[in-house]
N, C-alpha and C positions, 0 to 999 in steps of 0.2 A: 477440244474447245476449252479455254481457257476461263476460269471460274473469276469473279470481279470482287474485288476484296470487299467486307463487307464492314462496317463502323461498330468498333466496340466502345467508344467514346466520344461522345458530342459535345465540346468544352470550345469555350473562348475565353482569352482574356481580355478585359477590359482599358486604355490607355490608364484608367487609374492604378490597375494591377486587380483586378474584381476580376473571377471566374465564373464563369456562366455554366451552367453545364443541363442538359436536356436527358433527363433519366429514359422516357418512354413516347412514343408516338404522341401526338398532341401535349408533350409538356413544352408548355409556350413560356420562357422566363425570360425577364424583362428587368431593366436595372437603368437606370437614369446615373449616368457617369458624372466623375468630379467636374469635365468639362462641360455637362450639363445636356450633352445628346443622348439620346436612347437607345439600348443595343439592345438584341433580342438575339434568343437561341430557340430553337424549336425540332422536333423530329425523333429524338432519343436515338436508339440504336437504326431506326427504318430509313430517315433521312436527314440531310444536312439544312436548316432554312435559319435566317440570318438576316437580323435588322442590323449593318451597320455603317459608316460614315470613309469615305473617301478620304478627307479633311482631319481625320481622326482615328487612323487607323488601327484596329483590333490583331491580335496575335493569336491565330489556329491552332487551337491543341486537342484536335482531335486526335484520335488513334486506329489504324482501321485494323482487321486480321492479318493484315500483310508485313505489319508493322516485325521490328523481331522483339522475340519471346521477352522478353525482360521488360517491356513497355508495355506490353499488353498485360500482363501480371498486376501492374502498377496503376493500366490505365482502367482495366475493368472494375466496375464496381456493383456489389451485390447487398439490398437491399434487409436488412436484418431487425428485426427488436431482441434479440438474442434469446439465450434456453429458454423455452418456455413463454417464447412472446409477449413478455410485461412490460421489456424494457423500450421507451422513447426510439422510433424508427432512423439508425444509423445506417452510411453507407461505407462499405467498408473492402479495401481494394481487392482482389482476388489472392493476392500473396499473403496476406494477412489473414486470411478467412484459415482456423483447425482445419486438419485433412478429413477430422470424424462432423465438420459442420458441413463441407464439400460434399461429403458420403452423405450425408442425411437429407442434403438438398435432390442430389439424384434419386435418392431411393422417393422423398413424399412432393416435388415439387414437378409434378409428371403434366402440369401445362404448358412450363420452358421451354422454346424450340428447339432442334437439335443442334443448330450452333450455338447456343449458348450451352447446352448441355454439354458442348463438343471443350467449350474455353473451362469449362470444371474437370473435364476427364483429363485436358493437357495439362491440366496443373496438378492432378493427382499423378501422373507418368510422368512431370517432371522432378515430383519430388523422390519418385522410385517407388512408388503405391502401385500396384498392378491389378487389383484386387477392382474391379467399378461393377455398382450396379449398371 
């Protein structure tokens, strides 16, 4: 049986060039465009829902696990105030995240589910790290 790709990124753009993007389940975001309708993104990584216009049409940038490897690097995004958690909460791509911030998210962040635990081991084995909690 065949496994159903699952959404590492729930992003739209907007006719204005305005991206939406839906971090977690119930994040409902909502933006009134230059043409003056309202788009909306909702679901994060669990589902796809979507306020948008026929007459106005929006461009999908979602990313799912099926996607290939270089996109989803790009398209995942993980959620930081950096060492020491002082700093203003950034989101910041997977390719971009140190291999020892990757390492420390596995080892203290033990409520993530395993596919996402799975998108930080693939990026640690794509950089030649063999080494995962």
């Amino acid at each position: 049986m065949m496994s159903e790709a699952r959404i590492v990124s729930n992003r739209i753009r907007t006719p204005d060039g305005t991206i939406l993007e839906s971090r977690h389940r119930h994040d409902y975001v909502t933006y009134v465009d230059k043409n003056g309708k309202e788009y909306m993104v909702d679901g994060g990584l669990e589902y796809l829902r979507r306020i948008v216009h026929d007459d106005a049409p929006y461009e999908e940038l979602s990313v799912y696990d099926d996607a290939p490897y270089a996109l989803i690097r790009e398209a995942f995004k993980w959620g930081t105030r950096g060492k020491g958690g002082k700093q203003p909460l950034t989101f910041v791509p997977l390719k971009d995240l140190t291999s020892e911030h990757i390492e420390a998210i596995l080892e203290t962040q033990t409520h993530i589910s395993e596919r996402i635990r799975k998108l930080f081991i693939d990026e640690l084995t794509f950089r030649g790290i063999e080494k995962h909690i």
